[in-house]
Phi, psi and omega in degrees: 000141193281155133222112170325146159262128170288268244226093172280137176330143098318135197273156212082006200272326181226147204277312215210180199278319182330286190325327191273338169292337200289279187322316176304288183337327209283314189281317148015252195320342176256009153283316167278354171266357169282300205310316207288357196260350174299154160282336182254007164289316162315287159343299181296302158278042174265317195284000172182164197302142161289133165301149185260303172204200195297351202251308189294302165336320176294354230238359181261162161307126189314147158267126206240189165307339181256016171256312170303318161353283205292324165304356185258135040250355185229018181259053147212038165284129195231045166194162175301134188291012172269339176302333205268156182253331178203152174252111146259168170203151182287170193267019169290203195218044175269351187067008127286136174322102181248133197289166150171166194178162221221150158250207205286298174319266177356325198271306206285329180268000154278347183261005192250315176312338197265331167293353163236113210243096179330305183272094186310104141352134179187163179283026195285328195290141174252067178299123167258093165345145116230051159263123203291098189292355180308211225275317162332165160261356194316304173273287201328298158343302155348260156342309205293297238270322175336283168325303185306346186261344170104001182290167159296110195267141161230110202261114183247355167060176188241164203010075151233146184329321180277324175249089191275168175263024164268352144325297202305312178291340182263319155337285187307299167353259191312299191292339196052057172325114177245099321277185206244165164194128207168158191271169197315301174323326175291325194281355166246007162266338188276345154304307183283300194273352165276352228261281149012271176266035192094344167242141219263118188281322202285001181240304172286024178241053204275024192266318211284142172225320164218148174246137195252096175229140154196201172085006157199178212272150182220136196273182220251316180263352159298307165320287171303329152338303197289324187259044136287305212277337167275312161093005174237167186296148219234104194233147215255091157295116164268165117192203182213148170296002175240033184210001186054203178293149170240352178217171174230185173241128209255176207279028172241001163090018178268163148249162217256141178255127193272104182261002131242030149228035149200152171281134171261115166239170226206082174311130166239122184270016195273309214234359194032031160240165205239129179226174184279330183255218102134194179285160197175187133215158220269141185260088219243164163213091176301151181281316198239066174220112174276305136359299171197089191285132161233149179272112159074026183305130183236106195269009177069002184284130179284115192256152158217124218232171192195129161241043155319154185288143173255141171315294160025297218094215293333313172079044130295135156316130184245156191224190182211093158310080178292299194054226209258008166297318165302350174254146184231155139263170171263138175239122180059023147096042145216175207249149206234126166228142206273352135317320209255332195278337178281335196288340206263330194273337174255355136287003133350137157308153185260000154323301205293318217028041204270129178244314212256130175199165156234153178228183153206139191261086184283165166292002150223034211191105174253129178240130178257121151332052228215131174273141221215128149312134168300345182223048197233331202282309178311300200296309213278313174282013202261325194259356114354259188282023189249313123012309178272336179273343170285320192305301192239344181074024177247181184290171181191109163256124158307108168231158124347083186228151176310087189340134188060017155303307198272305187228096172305152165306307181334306205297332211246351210203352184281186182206095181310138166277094163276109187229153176283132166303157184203168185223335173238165187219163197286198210264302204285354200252146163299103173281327164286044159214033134325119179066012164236161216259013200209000000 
């Protein structure tokens, strides 16, 4: 049986955190009656009553990445397979499949969490994917929501053959792109190759107004960096392909967990106990999913979550997205991250032009990478490791490289030969590149 959504929350819908438990609850119950229709949710309460409500909710075991594994590709479908509208998997590297999938319904309420956005979407707009459409929800996500605001989608998909970024850059250029979505690292690379062709991004691009990033973790001065070097606002996404977005960025530069349409809990896997706020990893139930409804879904991401009041209004959670800024190695008997070492290298002068660097952690020596202005390089490793020695008080070697060391030019300027396969060729053509697409 189908069930329509008349209406999905809106924000302003509640005065206060009360109002908002109130609006979860309301959907709850038709959320645990999707779950009971899973074969493994189903499995799961025959072992003990099905849950009721938010009290019972607490009281099941998590759900984890390794239970959609061990479930795939469909057991944890809770509709007829003529209902689904798209099949995905997540980008990990666990090397098992992990599935998910949504039906129409599903869609309207992924494209609208994700459509919300301080700097608004309209059909005014000229957007550019630069996300992956394969198996992912990324670009699709995108796309859907892109649409539902009436904008003009330029679907440029991510690494592929058909869009190099000397594409990408005549694209923003030429089309007047007013905004973008791509993870942070693409907006400095797409620097670098208009950097490239000549062109200056904070002055020709004057159609772009905000770039839309997520999908890795980004520190506070990288972020300033990227709308120094662009001149437009740098606005902050979470979610997963197997929950779509879950928090956005509000016009106070925070983010927000849209907490009315999934419940948030906060895991310590240290202590196994789940409190709603604190240090962690985030625990979600999305509401309005049918399809493959999940309970207590534990995405393993490290949060740290809070329901201080925001300037904002919003009356929503705010959370701080560690992800993978929490891992570290120790070098010299401290722990080293790829946050706080990023927070040091784009705390640089933007004098300096440093976008692209590495590092590696030996055990008493972290030595770091960085492409460097040639008459920049002394000042930049002196203030490097004067920096790393303040942080962390460990040994630290600084080297210098030459701007296309890290990211060859070839790389920011080539134009990929793309062709339809074909078998025969004249006397003069490379016949080995029969039946192939590159």
């Amino acid at each position: 049986m189908t069930q329509t959504i008349s209406r999905l929350p809106q924000l302003g819908d509640w005065e206060d955190l009360d109002q908002l438990a109130d609006v979860q609850d309301a959907q709850l119950r038709q959320t645990l009656t999707w779950a009971a229709r899973s074969p493994f949710y189903r499995a799961r309460f025959a072992q003990a009553a099905a849950p009721a409500d938010r009290d019972d909710l607490s009281s099941l075991p998590l759900t984890t990445k390794q239970d959609l594994r061990d479930n795939y590709p469909f057991g944890m479908l809770a509709v007829d397979r003529e209902r689904l509208a798209t099949y995905h998997e997540s980008s990990g590297t666990a090397g098992s499949p992990t599935p998910s999938y949504y039906t129409e319904q599903d869609w309207i309420d992924l494209a609208e969490r994700y459509a919300r956005k301080w700097v608004g979407i309209s059909a005014a707009d000229t957007f550019l994917v630069r996300t992956p459409y394969a198996l992912m929800i990324t670009g699709h996500l995108a796309h859907a929501a892109a649409r539902l605001r009436g904008a003009t989608v330029v679907p440029g998909d991510n690494r592929s053959l058909a869009m190099p970024y000397s594409r990408v850059i005549r694209v923003l250029h030429d089309l007047g792109v007013t905004l973008t979505w791509s993870m942070p690292t693409e907006t400095l690379l797409w620097a670098a190759a208009a950097k490239a062709a000549g062109w200056d991004p904070a002055v020709d691009f004057p159609a772009l107004r905000a770039l839309f990033v997520g999908g890795e973790p980004l520190s506070a001065a990288r972020r300033r960096r990227i709308s120094e070097i662009w001149g437009v606002p740098v606005v902050e996404e979470y979610g997963s392909t197997e929950t779509g977005s879950l928090a956005g960025e509000c016009p106070e530069g925070r983010l927000h967990l849209w907490a009315d349409r999934a419940l948030f809990e906060v895991y310590d896997p240290d202590t196994g106990k789940v409190t709603r706020d604190g240090a962690g990893q985030l625990v979600v139930t999305p509401l309005f999913r049918e399809a493959m409804p999940l309970l207590r879904y534990n995405l393993e991401d490290d949060v740290e979550v809070s329901y201080d009041d925001c300037p904002c209004g919003w009356k929503l959670p705010t959370a701080r997205v560690l992800g993978r800024a929490a891992f570290g190695y120790p070098v010299a008997g401290q722990k080293v991250t790829q946050n706080r070492i990023e927070e040091l290298v784009f705390g640089l002068p933007a004098a300096h032009g440093v976008m692209f660097w590495r590092a590696r952690a030996d055990a008493g020596l972290l030595r770091i990478q960085m492409e460097v202005r040639g008459d920049a390089r002394a000042a930049a490793c002196a203030e490097l490791t004067r920096a790393v020695g303040d942080a962390y008080g460990i040994p630290c070697e600084v080297t210098a490289l030459d701007e296309g060391t890290l990211v060859p030019h070839r790389a920011l300027t080539a134009v990929h030969d793309v062709v339809k396969p074909r078998s025969l060729f004249g006397a003069d053509e490379d016949w080995d590149k029969a039946l192939l697409y590159y």
